[in-house]
C-alpha positions in Angstrom: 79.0 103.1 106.7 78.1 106.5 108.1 80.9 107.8 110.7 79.7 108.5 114.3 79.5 112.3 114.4 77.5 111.9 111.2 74.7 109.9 112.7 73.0 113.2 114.2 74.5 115.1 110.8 76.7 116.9 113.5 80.1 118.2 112.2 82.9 117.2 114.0 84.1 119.5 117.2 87.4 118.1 116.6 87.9 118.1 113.1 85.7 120.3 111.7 84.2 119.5 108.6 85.6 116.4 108.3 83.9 113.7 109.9 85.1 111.5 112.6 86.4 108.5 111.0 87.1 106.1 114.3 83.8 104.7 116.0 86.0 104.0 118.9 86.4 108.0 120.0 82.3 107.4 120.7 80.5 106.3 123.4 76.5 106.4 124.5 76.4 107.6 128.0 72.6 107.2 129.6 72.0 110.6 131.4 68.6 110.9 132.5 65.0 109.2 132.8 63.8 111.9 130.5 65.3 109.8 127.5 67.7 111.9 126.6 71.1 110.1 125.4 74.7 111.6 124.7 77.5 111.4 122.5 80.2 112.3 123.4 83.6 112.7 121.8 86.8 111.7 124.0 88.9 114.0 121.7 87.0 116.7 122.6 84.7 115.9 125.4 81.8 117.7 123.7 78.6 115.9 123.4 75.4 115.4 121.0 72.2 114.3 122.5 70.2 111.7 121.1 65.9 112.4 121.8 63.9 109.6 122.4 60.2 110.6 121.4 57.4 110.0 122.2 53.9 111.7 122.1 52.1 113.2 125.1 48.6 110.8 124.8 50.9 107.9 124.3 52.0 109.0 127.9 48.7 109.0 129.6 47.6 105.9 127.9 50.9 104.5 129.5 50.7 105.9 132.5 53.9 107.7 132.0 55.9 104.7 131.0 55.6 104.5 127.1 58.1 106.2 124.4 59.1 106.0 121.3 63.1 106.3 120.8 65.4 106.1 117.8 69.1 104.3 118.4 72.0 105.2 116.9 74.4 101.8 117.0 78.2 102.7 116.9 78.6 99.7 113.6 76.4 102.2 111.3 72.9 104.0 111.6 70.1 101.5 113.0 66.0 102.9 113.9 64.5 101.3 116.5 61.1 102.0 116.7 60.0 100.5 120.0 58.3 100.7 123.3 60.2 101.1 126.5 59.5 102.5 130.6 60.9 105.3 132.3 63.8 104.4 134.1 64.1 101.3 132.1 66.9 100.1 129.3 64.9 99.8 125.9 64.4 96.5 125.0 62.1 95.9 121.9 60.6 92.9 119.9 61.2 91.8 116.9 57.9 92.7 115.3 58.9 96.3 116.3 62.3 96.6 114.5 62.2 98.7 111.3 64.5 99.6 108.5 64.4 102.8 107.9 64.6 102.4 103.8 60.6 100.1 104.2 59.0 102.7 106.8 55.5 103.8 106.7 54.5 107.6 106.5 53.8 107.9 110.0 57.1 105.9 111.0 58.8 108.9 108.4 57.1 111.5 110.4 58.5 110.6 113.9 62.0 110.8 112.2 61.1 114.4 110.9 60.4 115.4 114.8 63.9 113.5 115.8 65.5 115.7 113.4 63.5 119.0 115.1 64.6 117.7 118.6 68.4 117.2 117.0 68.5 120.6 115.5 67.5 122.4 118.3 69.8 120.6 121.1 73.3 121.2 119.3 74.3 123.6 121.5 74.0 127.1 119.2 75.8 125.1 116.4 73.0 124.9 114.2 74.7 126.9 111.3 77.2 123.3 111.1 74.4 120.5 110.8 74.4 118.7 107.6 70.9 116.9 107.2 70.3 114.7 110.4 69.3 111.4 108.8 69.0 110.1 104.9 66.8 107.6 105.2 67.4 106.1 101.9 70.6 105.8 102.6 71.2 104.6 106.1 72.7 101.4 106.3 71.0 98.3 108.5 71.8 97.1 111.6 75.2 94.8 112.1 73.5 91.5 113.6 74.5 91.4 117.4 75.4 88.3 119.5 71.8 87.6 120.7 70.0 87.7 117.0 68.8 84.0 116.3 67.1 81.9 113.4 64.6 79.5 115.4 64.1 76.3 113.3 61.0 73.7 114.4 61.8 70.1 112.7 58.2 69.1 112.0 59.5 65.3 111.7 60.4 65.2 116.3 58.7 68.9 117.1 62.2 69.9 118.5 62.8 73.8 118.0 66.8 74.9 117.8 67.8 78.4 117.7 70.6 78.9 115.4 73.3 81.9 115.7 72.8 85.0 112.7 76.6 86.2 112.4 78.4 89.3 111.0 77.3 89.2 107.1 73.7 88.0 107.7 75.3 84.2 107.7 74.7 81.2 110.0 77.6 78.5 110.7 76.7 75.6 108.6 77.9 73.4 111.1 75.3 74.8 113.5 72.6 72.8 111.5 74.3 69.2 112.2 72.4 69.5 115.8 69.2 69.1 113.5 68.6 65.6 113.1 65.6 62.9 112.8 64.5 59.8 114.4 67.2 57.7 113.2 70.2 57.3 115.7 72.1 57.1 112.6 71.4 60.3 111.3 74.6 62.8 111.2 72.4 66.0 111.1 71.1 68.4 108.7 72.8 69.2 105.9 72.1 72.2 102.7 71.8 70.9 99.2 73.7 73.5 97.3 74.3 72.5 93.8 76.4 75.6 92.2 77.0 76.9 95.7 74.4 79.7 95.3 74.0 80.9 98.5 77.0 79.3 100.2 79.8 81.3 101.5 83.2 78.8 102.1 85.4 82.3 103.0 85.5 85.9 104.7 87.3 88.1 102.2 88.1 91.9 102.6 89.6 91.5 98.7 86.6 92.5 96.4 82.8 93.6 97.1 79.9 92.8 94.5 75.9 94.2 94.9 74.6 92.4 92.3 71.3 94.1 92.4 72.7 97.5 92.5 75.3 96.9 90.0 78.7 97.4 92.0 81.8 96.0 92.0 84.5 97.1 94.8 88.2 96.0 94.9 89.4 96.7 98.5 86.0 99.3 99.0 87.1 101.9 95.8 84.7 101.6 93.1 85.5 99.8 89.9 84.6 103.2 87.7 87.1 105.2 89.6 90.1 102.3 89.4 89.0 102.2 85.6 89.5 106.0 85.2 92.6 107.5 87.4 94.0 103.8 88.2 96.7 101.8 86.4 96.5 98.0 86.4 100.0 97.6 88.4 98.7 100.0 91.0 95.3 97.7 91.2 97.3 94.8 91.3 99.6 96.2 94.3 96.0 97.1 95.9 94.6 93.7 95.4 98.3 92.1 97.1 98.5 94.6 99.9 95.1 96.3 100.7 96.0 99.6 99.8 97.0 102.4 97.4 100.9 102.3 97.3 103.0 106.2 97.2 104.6 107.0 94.3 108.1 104.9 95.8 106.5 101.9 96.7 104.5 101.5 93.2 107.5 102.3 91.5 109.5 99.3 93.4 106.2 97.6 92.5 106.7 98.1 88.9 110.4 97.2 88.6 110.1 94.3 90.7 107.2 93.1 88.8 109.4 93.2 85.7 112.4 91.6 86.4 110.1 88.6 86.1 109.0 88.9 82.5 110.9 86.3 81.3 110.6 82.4 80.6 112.7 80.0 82.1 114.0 77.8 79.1 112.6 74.7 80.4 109.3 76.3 79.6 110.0 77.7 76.7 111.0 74.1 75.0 108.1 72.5 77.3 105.7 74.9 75.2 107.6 74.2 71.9 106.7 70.4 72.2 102.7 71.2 71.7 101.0 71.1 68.5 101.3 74.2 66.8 97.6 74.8 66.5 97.0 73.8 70.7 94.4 76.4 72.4 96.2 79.3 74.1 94.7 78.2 76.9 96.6 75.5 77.2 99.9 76.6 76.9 98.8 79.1 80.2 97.8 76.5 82.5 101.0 73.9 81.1 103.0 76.9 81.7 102.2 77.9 84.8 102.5 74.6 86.0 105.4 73.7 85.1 106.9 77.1 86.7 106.1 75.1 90.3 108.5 72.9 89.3 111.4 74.9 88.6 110.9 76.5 92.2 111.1 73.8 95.0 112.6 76.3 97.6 108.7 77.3 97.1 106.6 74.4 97.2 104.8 73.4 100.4 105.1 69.6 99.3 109.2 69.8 99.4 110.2 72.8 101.8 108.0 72.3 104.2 103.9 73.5 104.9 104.9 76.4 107.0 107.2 77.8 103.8 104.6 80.7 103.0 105.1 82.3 106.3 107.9 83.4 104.7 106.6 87.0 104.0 109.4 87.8 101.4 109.2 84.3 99.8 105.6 84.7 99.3 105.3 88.3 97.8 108.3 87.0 95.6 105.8 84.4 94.3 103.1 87.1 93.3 105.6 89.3 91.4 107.2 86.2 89.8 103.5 84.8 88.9 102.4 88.4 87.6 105.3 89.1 85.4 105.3 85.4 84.1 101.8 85.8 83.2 102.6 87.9 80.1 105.5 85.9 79.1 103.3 82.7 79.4 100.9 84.9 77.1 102.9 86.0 74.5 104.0 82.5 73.9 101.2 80.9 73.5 99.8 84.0 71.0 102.8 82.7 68.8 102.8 79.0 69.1 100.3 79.2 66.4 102.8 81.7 64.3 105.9 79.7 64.6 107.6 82.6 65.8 108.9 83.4 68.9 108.1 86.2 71.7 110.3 89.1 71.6 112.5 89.8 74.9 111.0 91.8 77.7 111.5 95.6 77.8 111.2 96.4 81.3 111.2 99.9 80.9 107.5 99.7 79.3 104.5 99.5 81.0 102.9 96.2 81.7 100.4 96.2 78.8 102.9 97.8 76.9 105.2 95.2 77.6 102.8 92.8 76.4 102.2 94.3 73.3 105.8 94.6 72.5 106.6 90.9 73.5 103.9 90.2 70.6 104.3 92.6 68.1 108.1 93.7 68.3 109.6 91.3 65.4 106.7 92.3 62.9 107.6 96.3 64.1 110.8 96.3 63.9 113.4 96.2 67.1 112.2 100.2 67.6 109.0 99.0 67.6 107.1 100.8 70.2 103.3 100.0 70.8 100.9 102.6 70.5 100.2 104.5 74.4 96.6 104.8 73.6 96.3 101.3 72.5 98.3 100.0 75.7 95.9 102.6 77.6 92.8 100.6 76.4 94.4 97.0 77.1 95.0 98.4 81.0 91.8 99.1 81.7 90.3 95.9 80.5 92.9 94.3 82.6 91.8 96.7 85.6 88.2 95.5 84.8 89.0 91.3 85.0 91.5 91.4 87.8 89.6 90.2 90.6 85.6 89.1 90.8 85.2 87.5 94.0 84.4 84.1 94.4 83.7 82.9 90.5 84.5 79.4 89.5 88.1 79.8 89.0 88.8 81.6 92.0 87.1 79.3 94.1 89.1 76.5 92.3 92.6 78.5 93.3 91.1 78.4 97.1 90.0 74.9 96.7 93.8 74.0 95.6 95.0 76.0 98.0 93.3 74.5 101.1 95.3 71.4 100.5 98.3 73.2 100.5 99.3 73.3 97.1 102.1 75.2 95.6 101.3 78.5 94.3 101.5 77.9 90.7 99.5 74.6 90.9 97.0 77.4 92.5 97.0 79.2 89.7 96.9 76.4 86.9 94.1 74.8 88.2 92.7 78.4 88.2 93.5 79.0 85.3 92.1 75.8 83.8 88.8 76.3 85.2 88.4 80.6 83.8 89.1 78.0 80.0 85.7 76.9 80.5 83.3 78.4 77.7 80.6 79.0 80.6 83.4 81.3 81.9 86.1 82.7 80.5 85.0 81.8 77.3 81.7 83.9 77.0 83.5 86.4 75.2 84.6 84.2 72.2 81.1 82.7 72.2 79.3 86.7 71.8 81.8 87.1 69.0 80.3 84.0 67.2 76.9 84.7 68.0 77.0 88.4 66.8 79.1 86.9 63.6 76.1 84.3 63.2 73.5 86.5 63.3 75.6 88.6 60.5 72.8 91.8 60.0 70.6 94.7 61.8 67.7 93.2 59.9 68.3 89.5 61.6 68.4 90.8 65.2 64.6 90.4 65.9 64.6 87.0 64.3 67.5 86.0 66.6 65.9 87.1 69.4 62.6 85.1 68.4 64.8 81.8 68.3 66.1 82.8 72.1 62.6 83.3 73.4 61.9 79.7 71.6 64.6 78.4 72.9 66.2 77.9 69.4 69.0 79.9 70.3 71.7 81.2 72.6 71.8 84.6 73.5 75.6 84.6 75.3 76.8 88.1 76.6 73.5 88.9 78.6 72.7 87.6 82.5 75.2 86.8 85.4 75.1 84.7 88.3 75.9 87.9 90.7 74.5 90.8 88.5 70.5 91.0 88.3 71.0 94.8 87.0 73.7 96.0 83.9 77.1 95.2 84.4 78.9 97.7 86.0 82.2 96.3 83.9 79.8 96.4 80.9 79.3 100.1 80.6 82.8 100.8 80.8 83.8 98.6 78.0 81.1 99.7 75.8 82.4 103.6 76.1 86.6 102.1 75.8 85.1 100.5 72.8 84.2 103.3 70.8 87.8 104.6 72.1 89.6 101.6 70.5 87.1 102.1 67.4 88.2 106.0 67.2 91.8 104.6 66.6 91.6 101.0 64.6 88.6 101.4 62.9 85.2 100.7 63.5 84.2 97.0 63.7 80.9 96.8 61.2 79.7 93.7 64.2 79.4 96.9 66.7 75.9 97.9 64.8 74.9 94.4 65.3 75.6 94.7 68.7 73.8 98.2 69.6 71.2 97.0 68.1 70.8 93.9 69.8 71.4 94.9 73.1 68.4 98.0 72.6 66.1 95.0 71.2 66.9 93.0 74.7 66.3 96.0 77.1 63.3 97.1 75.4 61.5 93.7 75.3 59.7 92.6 78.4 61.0 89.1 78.1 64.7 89.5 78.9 63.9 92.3 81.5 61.5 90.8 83.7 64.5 88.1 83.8 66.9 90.8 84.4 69.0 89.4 81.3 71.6 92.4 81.1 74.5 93.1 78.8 77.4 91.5 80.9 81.4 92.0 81.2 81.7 89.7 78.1 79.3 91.4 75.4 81.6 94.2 74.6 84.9 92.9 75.4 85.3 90.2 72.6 84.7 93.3 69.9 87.5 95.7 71.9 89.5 92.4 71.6 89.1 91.9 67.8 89.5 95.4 67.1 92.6 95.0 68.8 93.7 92.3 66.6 93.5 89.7 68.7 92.1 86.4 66.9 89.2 84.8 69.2 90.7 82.0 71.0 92.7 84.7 72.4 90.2 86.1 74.3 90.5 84.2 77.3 94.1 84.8 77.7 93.7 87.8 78.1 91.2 87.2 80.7 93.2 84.9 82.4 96.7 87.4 82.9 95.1 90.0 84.8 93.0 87.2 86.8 96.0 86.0 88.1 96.0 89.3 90.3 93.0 88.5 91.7 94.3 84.5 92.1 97.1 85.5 93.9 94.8 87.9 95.8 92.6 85.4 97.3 95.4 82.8 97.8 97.6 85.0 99.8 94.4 86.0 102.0 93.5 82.2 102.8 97.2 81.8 103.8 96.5 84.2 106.8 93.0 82.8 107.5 92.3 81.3 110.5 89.2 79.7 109.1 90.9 78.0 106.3 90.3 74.2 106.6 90.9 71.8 103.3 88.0 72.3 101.6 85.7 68.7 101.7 82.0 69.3 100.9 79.4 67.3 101.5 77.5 64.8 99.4 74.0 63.8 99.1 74.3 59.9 98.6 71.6 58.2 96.6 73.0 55.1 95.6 71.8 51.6 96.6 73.4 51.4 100.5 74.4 47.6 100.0 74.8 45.3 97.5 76.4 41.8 97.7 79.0 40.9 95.2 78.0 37.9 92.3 81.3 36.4 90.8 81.9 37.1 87.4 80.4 33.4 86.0 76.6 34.2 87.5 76.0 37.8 86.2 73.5 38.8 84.1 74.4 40.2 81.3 71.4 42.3 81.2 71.6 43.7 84.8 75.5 44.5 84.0 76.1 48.6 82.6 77.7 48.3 79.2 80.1 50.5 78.3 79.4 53.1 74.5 80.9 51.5 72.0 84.8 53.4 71.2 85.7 52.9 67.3 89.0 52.9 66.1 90.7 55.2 64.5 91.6 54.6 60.4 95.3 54.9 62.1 94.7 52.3 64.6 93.1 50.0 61.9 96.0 50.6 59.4 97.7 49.6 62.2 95.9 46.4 63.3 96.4 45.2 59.1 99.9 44.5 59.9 99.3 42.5 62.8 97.0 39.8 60.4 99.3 40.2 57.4 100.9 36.8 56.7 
């Protein structure tokens, strides 16, 4: 977004330097027949003029009635490159739109004159222009109300013209008027398996170019979070919308961590699974069970309209985010036997992690290492939110049928447990593990291109270019390394990841090193054993959970979500009693052998 007073590269008469931020103080005023248009400033009352151009033998051929003009539209920088008569508003086709970042030389050169006529209209303030136009960076035009898809259903010949809306989207529901011959026919629908290009929600929480490589939370890059950020300040920006001051992210903080701690009826529900149950599944049992333990907070007991409540809901977020440590550290020692040591809430929130987990091995003035806890918040600044992945859509999807928050976030949480998700960065540890030396890396690849192996870590859904997450890991990892030791699977890793990006084969399919290639090695550097791994995906993800569930709550789009079906199943059938089937028309069921316990058991039952 370029700010008004910055369209013409003009510095602000009000502000100086700084730029007008608010496209509201602007307003195109038409002036003349000469095609001449203003700006002007209703701070100031000072205006810019806008030249539209055009040559003198495009004049006589037009009899005077023929121009070319550039627009400036008050949503961002458009060109319009287009025909219009004196006296007349500009109205242009289609055909004759251009963006300026695909223009031909000669469309370049009429922006080069624009900039002559702006430079030498500013009114003797030619020593403040910045450069008038950068055309490889202006953004395109916001669609307005009139800009239409036409569709032409070859099966009746009817034509329909079909809205564009604000994000380049169309209303699904505008398709249903499409429909065929049959009187039966309910109207078009789109066959989306994976939701690829299907948007269910309008979110200001996170932003993602995947062919650029960028990933925004609330518009501020995810470098600059990872370098001057903190996770609890992320998490307040992910909750709120904005950067807290130095009070409110303190009574962030401390609120935050008053909630570290289990309730006992979790505790003991956790001490009842199997000693060597995933960690995974102690998260999403514990998290569910917290729903339980809080009906003043459930929808399904107090009422639907209970999260309008705007102090009972934030009380949900702080109580979910400090849980989510707690709910970590015990399921990191189900597997020891031991149990989590208290909360300190005068610790940082990876620190406080860290010292739930390691505090009876160190000692009760056990405190963890600062650059250590450093490294663990920026990987939990890097996983907090993602837009709409498969976990977070589940938490919407839960959420639409108004579902308590921690139900939300189980379900969520249940879904990031998935290997194709969460657990990517277990699987890169394996695969690195598997492949063992420098000197097997080309054969490993040769098996990929064959298809007789996996390559996990590399590719995403949203990313056709590196991972910006990616590069920030793989410099925190030789960080980590600097302290712990070096891991001797890093080599292995370096090595494969140069082999990828120099062979033609996983560039041309834009196969990149992803969020999950580096990660797993910080993680087992860090001590962490592998099944861990997604834990600790899943407690900064929780920020992001409670991001997007909080944002549907105020949506006024937000309908239960109930998608469509293709049906392809036989459209009537007549029911045959049990005594005239045939057996060989009838599905049969795998066959399900007993366990040796259930036939030790079945003995005693023919014992005489």
């Amino acid at each position: 977004f370029l700010p008004p007073c910055a369209w013409s590269g003009i510095e602000c008469p009000t502000r100086g330097h700084e730029p007008c931020l608010e496209p509201k103080l602007w307003k195109s005023e038409k002036v003349s027949q000469t095609w001449t248009s203003h700006r002007t400033c209703e701070e100031s009352g000072r205006k810019r003029r806008i030249v539209w151009i055009g040559s003198e033998e495009e004049s006589r051929r037009s009899g005077g009635r023929s121009s070319r003009h550039v627009h400036f539209d008050e949503g961002g920088v458009r060109v319009e490159i287009g025909r219009a008569g004196v006296g007349d508003k500009p109205k242009l086709a289609e055909d004759t739109r251009w963006r300026v970042g695909a223009m031909d030389e000669s469309i370049r050169k009429r922006l080069e004159v624009l900039h002559d006529h702006l430079r030498a209209s500013c009114d003797g303030d030619n020593g403040n222009l910045h450069q008038c136009v950068d055309v490889q960076a202006v953004p395109t035009r916001a669609p307005s109300e009139t800009d239409t898809i036409r569709l032409e259903d070859t099966r009746t010949g009817k034509k329909y013209s079909i809205p564009i809306l604000k994000g380049n989207v169309i209303r699904a529901v505008d398709l249903k008027q499409v429909k065929g011959h049959d009187k039966e026919d309910a109207g078009l629908k789109t066959y989306d398996p994976g939701y690829v290009n299907t948007a269910p929600v309008r979110s200001t929480i996170s932003f993602i170019d995947g062919d650029k490589g960028i990933l925004r939370y609330r518009g501020i890059p995810i470098e600059v979070l990872a370098e001057k950020s903190t996770f609890m300040e992320v998490t307040y920006l992910l909750a709120f919308g904005g950067l807290p001051t130095i009070g409110e992210l303190a009574q962030w903080e401390a609120t935050v961590m008053r909630h570290t701690s289990l309730p006992l009826p979790v505790t003991n529900a956790i001490n009842q699974l199997p000693m060597d149950v995933h960690p995974m599944v102690v998260m999403v049992t514990g998290m569910a069970m917290l729903g339980g333990l809080h009906p003043e907070a459930n929808p399904a007991i107090a009422g639907q309209g209970v999260y309008k409540d705007r102090v009972l809901r934030t009380k949900q977020v702080v109580r979910a985010l400090g849980k989510a440590t707690a709910l970590a550290a015990a399921a990191y020692h189900r597997s020891t036997g031991r149990t989590p040591a208290p909360p300190r809430r005068n610790l940082s929130y990876a620190e406080n992690f860290l010292y739930m987990i390691d505090a009876h091995s160190g000692g009760w003035d056990y405190r963890p290492d600062k650059r250590i806890a450093q490294a663990l918040d920026v990987m939990m600044i890097l996983h907090a939110e993602h837009e709409m992945n498969c976990s977070t859509a589940a938490a919407r999807h839960i959420a639409s049928g108004g579902a308590d928050v921690y139900t939300c976030l189980s379900a969520a949480i249940g879904a990031l447990y998935g290997p194709l998700h969460g657990g990517a960065n277990e699987a890169v540890l394996r695969m690195l593990e598997r492949i063992g030396s420098l000197d097997q890396v080309p054969a490993f690849l040769e098996g990929v291109k064959s298809r007789k192996e996996k390559l996990f870590g590399f590719g995403h859904r949203v990313y056709k270019n590196f991972d910006p997450r990616a590069k920030i890991i793989r410099g925190l990892a030789d960080e980590v390394f600097s302290i712990v030791g070096k891991d001797p699977l890093i080599d292995v890793a370096v090595a494969l990841e140069s082999a990828a990006l120099s062979d033609d084969y996983f560039v041309s399919r834009k196969l990149y090193p992803n969020v999950d290639f580096y990660s797993g090695l910080v993680y087992r550097a860090l001590g962490f054993p592998p099944q861990f791994f997604t834990v600790l995906f899943a407690v900064p993800r929780v920020a992001g959970y409670l991001a997007h569930w909080s944002e549907s709550l105020d949506d006024p789009d937000t309908r239960i979500i109930r998608p469509q079906q293709v049906y392809e199943g036989p459209m009537l059938q007549p029911y045959v009693s049990i005594q005239q089937r045939d057996k060989a028309d009838a599905p049969s069921m795998p066959a399900i052998e007993p366990s040796n316990a259930s036939r030790r058991l079945l003995t005693g039952f023919s014992a005489p």
